[in-house]
Backbone as CSV, one residue per row, in Angstrom:
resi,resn,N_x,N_y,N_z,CA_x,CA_y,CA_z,C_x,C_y,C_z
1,UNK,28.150,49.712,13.323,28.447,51.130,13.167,27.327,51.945,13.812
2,UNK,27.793,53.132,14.716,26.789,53.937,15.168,26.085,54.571,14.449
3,UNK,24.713,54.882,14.590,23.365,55.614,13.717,24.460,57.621,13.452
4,UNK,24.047,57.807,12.593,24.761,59.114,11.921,23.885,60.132,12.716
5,UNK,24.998,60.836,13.728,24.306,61.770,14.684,24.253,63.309,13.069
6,UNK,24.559,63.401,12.438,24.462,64.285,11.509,23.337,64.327,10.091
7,UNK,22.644,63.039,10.202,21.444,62.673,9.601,20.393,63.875,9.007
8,UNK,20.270,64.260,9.991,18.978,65.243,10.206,19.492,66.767,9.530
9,UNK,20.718,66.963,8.982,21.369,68.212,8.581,21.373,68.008,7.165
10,UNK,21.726,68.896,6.473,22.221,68.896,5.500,23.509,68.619,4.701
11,UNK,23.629,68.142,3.651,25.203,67.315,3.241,26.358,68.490,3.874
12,UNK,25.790,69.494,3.281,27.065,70.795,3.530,27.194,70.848,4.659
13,UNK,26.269,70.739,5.539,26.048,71.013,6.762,26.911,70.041,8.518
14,UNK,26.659,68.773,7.536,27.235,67.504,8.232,28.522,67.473,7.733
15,UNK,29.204,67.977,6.632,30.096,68.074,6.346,31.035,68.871,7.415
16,UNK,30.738,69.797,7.201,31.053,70.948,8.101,31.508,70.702,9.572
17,UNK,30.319,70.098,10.105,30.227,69.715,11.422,31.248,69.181,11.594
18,UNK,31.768,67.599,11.003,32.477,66.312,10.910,34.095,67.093,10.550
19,UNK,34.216,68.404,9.619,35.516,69.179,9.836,35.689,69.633,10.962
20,UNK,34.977,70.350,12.150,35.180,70.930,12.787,34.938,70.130,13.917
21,UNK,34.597,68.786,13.902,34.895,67.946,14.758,36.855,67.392,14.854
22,UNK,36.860,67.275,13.603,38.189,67.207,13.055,39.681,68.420,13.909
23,UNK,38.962,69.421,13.503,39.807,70.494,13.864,39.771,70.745,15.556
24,UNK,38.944,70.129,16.143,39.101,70.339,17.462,39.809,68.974,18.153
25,UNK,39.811,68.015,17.135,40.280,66.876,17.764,42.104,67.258,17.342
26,UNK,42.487,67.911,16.391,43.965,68.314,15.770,44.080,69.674,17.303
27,UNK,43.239,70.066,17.337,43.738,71.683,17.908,44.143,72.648,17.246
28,UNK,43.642,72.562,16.417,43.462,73.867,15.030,42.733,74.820,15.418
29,UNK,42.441,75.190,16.640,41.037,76.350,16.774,41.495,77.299,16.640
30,UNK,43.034,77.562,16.906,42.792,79.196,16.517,42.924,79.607,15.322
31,UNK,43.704,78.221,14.052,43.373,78.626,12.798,41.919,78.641,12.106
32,UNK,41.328,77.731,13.129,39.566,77.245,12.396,38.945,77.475,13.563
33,UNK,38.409,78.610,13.884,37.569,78.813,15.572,36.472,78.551,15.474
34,UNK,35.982,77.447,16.100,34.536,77.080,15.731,33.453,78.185,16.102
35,UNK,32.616,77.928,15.347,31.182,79.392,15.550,30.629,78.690,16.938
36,UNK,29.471,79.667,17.058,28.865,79.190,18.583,27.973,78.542,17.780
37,UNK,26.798,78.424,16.645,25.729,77.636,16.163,26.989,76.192,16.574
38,UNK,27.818,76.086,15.876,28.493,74.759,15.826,28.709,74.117,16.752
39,UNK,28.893,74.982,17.935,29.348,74.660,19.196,27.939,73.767,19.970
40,UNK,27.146,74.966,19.364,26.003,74.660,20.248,25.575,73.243,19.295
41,UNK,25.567,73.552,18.322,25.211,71.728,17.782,26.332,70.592,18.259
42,UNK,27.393,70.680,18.146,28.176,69.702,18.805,28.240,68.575,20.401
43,UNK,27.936,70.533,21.373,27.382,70.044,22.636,26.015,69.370,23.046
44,UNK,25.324,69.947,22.070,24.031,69.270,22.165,23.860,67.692,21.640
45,UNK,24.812,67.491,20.583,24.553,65.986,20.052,25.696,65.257,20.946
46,UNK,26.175,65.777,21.742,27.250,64.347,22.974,28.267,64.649,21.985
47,UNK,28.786,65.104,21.689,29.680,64.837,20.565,31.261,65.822,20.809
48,UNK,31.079,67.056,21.627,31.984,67.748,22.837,32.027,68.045,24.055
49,UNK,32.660,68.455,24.437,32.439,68.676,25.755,33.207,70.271,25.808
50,UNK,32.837,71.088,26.770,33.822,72.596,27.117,34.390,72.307,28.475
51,UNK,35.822,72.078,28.281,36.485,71.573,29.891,37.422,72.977,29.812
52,UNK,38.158,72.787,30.704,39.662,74.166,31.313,40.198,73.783,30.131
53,UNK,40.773,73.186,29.934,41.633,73.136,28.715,41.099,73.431,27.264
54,UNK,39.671,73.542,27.643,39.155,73.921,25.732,38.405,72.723,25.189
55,UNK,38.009,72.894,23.794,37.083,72.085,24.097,37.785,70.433,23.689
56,UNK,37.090,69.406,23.833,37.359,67.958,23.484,36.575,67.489,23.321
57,UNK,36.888,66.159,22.489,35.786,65.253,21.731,35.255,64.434,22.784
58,UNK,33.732,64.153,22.519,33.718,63.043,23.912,34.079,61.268,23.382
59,UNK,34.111,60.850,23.768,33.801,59.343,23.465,33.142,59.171,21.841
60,UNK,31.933,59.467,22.057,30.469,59.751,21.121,31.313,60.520,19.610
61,UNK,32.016,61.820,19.977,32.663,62.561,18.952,33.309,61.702,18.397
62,UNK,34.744,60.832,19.415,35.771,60.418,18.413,35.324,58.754,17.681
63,UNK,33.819,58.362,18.702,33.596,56.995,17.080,32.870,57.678,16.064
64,UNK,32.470,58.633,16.118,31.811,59.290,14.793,33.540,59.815,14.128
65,UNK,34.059,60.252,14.155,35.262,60.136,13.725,36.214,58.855,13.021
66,UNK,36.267,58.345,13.812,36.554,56.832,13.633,35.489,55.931,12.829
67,UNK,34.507,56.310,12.574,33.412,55.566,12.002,32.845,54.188,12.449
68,UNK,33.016,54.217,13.795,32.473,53.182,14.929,31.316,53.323,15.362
């Protein structure tokens, strides 16, 4: 299993993250629009990417998802 890129946060915090990893992998953004702090933590840990189509999980995002 991969090392917990959400470690270093807080429970609420990693929580959070790991929903809104969630909601971008469903395409829920315009019911759940992610903040820019989130964004900016997401892109920074490998974990999204911002393409034409919006954003997506990378690789990295969906085994933290998957719990790989």
């Amino acid at each position: 299993m991969a090392e917990n890129p959400f470690a270093q946060f807080s429970l609420e915090k990693a929580i959070g993250l790991r929903w809104t990893l969630r909601d971008i992998q469903a395409r829920r953004l315009k019911m759940s629009p992610v903040s820019e702090e989130d964004l900016r933590t997401l892109t920074g840990l490998g974990l999204v990417e911002v393409r034409d189509e919006g954003l997506v999980l990378t690789s990295a995002g969906t085994a933290v998802l998957n719990g790989s």
